[in-house]
N, C-alpha and C positions, 0 to 999 in steps of 0.2 A: 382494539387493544389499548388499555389505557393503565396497567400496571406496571410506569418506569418513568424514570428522572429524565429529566434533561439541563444536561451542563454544559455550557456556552462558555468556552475558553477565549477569552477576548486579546489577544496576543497584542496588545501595546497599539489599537490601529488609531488613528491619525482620521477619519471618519466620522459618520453619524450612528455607528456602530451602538454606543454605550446610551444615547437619545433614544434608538430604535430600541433597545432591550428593555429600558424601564418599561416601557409599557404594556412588558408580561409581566409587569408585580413578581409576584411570589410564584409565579407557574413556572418558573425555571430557576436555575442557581446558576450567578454567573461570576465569574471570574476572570476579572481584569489584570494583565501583567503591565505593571507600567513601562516596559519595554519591551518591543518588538524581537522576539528569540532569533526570527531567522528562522526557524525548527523546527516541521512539521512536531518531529518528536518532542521536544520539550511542551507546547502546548496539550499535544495526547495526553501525556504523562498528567501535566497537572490535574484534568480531568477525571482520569484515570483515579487517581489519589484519590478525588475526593468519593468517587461513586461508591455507593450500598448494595447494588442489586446483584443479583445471581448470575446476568449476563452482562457483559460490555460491545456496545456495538460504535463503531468509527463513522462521524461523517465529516468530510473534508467542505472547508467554506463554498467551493466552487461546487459542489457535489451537490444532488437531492435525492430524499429517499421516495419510492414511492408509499400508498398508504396502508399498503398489508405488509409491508415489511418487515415489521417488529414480530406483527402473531404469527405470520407462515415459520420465519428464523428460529421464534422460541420455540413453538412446536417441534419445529426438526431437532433443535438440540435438547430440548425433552424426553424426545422418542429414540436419539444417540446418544446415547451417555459416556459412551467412549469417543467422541468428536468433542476435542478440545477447541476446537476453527473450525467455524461456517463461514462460509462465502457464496453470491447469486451471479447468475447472469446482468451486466448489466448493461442499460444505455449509453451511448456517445451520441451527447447534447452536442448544438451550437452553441454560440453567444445567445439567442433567442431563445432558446429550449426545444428548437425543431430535432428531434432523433434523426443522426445521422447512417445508425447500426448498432447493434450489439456486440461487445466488446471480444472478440475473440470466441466467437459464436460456436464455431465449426473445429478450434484446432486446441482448443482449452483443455488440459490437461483437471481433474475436478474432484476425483475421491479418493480417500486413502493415505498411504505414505507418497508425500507428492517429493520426497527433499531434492532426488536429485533432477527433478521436473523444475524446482523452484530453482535451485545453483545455477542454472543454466538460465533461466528467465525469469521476471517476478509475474507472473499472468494473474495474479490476486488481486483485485482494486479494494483498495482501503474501506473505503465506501460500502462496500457490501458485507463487510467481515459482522462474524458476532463471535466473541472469544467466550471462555466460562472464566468467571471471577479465581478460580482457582489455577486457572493457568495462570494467570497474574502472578498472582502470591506464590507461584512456583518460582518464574522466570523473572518478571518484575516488567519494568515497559519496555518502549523503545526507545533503542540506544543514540540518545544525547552527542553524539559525536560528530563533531562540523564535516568530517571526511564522507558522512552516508547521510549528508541531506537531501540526496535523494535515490537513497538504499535503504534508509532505517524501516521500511517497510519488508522488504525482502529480510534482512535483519533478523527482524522478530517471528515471520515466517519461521523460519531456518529451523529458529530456537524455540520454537513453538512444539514442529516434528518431533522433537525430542520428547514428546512429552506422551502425546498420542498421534490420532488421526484428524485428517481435513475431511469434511463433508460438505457436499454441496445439493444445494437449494435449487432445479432446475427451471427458477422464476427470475423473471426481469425485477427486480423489488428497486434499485438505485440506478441513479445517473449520477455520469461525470463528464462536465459540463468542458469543453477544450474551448479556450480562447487565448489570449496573447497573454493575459494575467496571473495565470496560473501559475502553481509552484511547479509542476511538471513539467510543463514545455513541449517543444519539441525537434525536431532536426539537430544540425550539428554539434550543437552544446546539450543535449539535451543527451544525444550517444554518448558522447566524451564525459558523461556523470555514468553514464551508466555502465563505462570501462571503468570508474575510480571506483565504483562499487564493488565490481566483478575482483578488480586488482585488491582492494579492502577486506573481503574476503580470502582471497592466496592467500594474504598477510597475518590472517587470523585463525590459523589453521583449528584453536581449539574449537571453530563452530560447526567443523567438517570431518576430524579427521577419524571419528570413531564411527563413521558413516559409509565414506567413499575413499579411491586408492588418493593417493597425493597426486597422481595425475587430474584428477575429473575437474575440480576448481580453473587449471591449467589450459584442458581441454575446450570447457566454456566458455573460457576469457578467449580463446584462439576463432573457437567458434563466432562469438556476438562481432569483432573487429570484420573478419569475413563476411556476415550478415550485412554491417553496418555500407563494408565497399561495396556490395551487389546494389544495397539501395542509389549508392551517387552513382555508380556506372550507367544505371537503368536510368538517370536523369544526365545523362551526358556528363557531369562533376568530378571529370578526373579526377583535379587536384585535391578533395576530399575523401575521393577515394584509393589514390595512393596514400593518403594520412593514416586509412587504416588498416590500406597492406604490408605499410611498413614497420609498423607496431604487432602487428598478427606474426611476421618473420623474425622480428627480433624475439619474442617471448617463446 
């Protein structure tokens, strides 16, 4: 498959980044911010901006796609025309690229109206997504806001729902690579972003409430804190796990 851009958002880095790009010439367009956003989402966006084609697909620095990705993605969303989002199965890399599993293999919620599958968890990796241009120009990107920098994916899900349906692609096409660098993370800061999200959404009711009762937001955030205690109980971490039984009983 060889009919599509590729735009390389060079988020301000501090690296051999802007060296390594010259020497695609003209086979990419790239775009240097002279400062480092912080923002998964502000970088998307700027890309975002600038692209032509008919579909938009996400890959994250740490991520990689594999080679049929683009034709199997367009395909499906050729032959769905009411799937506004596709998303695939994907790999969990190491630091090396040895496959550690596939992401949620077995318990991934995957076609349809997913919203209240998504308020509850984001089980969509970035990396695998292909949006239609016209969702875009519906809803516009993801939301630039410091509070959901690492929500604005769920985010734009949400508001995406609103629009149509998610389909998915039952092929491994991307990897996302886990190591210590990454803007995801993981363990205990990495939960406590993922409660400022859950709580970022309470707080925003216009993204939910023509959808679900005013409890379900409420529900989820009680839920993910409970989730979050089972995991340090089962590693002996009281004391992280009283942090989020104590937040689970206040709210």
């Amino acid at each position: 498959f060889d009919d599509y851009e590729l735009i390389v958002v060079d988020d301000g880095s501090t690296d051999r980044t802007p060296e390594i790009l010259k020497n695609y010439g003209d086979r990419i367009c790239v775009i240097r911010r002279d400062r480092n956003s912080g923002l998964p989402s502000a970088a998307r966006n700027t890309g975002m901006a600038q692209a032509q084609g008919r579909y938009m697909a996400f890959l994250d620095s740490d991520d990689f796609w594999y080679p049929k990705k683009l034709a199997a993605q367009t395909a499906f969303m050729r032959a769905h025309e009411h799937v506004v989002l596709s998303h695939t199965f994907c790999h969990v890399v190491d630091e090396t690229g040895s496959v550690q599993c596939i992401r949620r293999e077995e318990e991934m919620p995957r076609n349809g109206d997913l919203f209240v599958e998504l308020l509850n968890e984001c089980f969509i990796t970035t990396s695998t997504v292909m949006i239609c241009r016209s969702l875009y120009e519906r809803i516009g990107g993801f939301n630039e806001d410091p509070a959901l920098k690492r929500g604005e994916d769920r985010e734009f899900f949400l508001r995406a729902m609103e629009q149509g349906e998610v389909g998915f692609v039952p092929e491994v096409l991307a990897a996302h690579r886990k190591g210590p660098d990454n803007v995801s993370g993981e363990g205990f800061a990495f939960q406590k972003s993922i409660l400022h999200t859950q709580q970022w959404i309470i707080d925003h009711p216009a993204l939910w409430v023509k959808r679900v009762s005013t409890n379900a937001p409420v529900d989820a955030f009680v839920r993910a804190f409970k989730h979050f205690s089972f995991y340090w109980q089962a590693r002996h971490d009281y004391r992280q796990a009283l942090f989020f039984d104590g937040r689970a009983l206040w709210k």
